[in-house]
VEXGU-442580 format. One record per residue: x, y, z of N, C-alpha, C in turn; residue in one letter. Coordinates in steps of 0.1 Angstrom, whole numbers, plus 5000, padded with zeros to 4 digits. Layout:
<pts>
XYZXYZXYZA...
</pts>
This chain:
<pts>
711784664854711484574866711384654879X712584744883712184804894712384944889X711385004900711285154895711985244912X712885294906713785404920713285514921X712885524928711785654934713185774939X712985874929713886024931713586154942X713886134955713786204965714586394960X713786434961714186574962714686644977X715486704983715686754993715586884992X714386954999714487095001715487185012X716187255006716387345015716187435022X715987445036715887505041716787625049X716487695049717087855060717287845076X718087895076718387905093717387995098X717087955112716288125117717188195121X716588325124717588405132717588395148X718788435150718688445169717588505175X716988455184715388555192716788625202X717488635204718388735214719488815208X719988915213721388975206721689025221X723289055219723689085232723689205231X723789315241723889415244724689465255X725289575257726489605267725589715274X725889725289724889815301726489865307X726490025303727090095307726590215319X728190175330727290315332727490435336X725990495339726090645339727190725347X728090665354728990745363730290805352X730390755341731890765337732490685338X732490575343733890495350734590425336X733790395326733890265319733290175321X733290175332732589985338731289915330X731089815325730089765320729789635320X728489585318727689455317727589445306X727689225306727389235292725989155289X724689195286723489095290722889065278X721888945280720888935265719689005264X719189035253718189065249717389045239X715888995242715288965231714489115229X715089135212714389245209712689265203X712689105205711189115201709889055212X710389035222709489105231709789185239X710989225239711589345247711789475240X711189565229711689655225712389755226X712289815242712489945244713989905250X714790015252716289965261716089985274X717189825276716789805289717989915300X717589955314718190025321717889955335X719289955342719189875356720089965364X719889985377720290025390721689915393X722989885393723689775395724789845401X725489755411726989815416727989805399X728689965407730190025401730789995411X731689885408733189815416734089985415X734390065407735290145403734790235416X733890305411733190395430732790365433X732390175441731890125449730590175453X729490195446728290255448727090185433X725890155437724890175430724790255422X724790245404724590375401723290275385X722990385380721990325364722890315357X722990215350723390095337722390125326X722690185315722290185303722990105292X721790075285721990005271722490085259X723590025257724290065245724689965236X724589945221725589835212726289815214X726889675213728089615219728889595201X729989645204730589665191731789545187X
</pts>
């Protein structure tokens, strides 16, 4: 009489994150660091910024390093 129609559900996959964090240390020594995003797929290269060191109160370059 009645016919039950058997739905299948595919599964599907998560994407991955388009960002990962990265930590901007810097060049003075102090320790001091940022912690910023980045998309590594349109941003490939590492990123490097000019930013105040609170520690010697001065401008100094911030480099990209893995944040562990």
């Amino acid at each position: 009489m009645f016919e039950y129609l058997t739905i299948k559900h595919s599964v599907t996959t998560m994407a991955k994150k388009a960002t990962m964090l990265v930590k901007l240390v810097s060049t003075a020594g102090t320790g001091f660091f940022f912690v910023k995003k980045r998309n590594p797929r349109k941003q490939p290269e590492k990123l490097s910024f000019r930013k105040y060191d609170p520690k010697i109160r001065k401008h100094v370059e911030f480099k990209e390093q893995k944040l562990k």
